[in-house]
C-alpha positions in Angstrom: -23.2 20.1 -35.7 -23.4 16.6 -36.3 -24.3 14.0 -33.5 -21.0 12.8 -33.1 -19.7 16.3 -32.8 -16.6 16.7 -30.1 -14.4 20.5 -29.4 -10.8 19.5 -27.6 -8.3 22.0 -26.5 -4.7 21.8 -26.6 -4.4 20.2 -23.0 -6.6 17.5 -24.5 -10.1 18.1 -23.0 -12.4 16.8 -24.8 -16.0 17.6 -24.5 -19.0 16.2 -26.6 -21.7 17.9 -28.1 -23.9 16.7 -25.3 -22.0 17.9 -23.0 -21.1 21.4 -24.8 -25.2 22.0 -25.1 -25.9 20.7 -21.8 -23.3 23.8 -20.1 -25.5 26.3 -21.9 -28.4 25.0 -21.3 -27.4 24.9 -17.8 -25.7 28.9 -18.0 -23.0 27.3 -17.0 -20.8 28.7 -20.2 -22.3 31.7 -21.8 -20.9 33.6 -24.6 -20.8 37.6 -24.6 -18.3 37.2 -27.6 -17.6 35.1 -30.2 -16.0 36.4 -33.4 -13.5 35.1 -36.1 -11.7 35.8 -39.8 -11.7 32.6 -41.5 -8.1 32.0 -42.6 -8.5 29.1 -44.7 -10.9 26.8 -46.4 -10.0 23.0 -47.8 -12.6 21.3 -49.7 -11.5 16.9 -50.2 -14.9 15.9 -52.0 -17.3 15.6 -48.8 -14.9 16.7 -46.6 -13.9 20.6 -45.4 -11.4 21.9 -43.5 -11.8 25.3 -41.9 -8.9 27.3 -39.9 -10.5 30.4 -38.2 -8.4 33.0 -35.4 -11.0 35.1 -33.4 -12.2 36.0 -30.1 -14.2 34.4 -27.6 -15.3 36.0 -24.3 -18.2 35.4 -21.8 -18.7 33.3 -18.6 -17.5 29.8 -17.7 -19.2 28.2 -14.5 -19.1 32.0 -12.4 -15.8 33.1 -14.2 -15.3 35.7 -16.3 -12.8 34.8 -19.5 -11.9 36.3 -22.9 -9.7 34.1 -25.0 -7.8 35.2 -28.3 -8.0 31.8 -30.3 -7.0 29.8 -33.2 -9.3 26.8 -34.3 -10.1 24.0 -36.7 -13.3 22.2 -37.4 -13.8 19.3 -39.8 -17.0 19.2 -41.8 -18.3 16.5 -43.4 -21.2 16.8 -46.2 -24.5 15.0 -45.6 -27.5 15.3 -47.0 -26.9 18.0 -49.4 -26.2 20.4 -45.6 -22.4 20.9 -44.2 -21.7 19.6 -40.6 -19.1 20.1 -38.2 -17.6 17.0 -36.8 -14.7 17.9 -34.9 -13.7 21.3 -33.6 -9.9 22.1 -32.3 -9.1 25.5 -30.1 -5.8 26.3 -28.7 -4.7 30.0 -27.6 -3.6 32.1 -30.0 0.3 33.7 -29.9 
């Protein structure tokens, strides 16, 4: 993940990788689950798309969820090493 890393949902959230680590740090999100078929990769010179649908299930601040989702990240290339940027999940239909 790259420092500048941010995930947003389709409401909008948007939550920075500070933030992200810091909630599992704290055990405030914990994963039980977390799988996904890559659907397709884009490659722009130092720049790679990646759409993914999987599942993600575990614990969000005392509350059980399990979501079917579809997501997007953004890498960028730096440094010879791949880094996410920018992560998008919505719900899958």
């Amino acid at each position: 993940m790259h420092e500048e890393w941010i995930i947003f949902s389709g409401d909008g959230h948007i939550t920075t990788k500070e933030t992200f680590l810091d909630l599992v740090q704290k055990g405030e999100l914990r994963h039980s689950r977390m799988d996904f078929e890559v659907i397709q990769v884009r490659i722009y010179n130092d720049t790679g798309l990646v759409m993914h649908r999987g599942t993600s299930a575990g614990v969000w601040k005392g509350q059980a969820f399990s979501n079917d989702e579809i997501s997007s990240s953004v890498f960028i290339k730096k440094d010879n090493k791949w880094l996410a940027v920018q992560t998008m999940i919505a719900p899958a239909s």
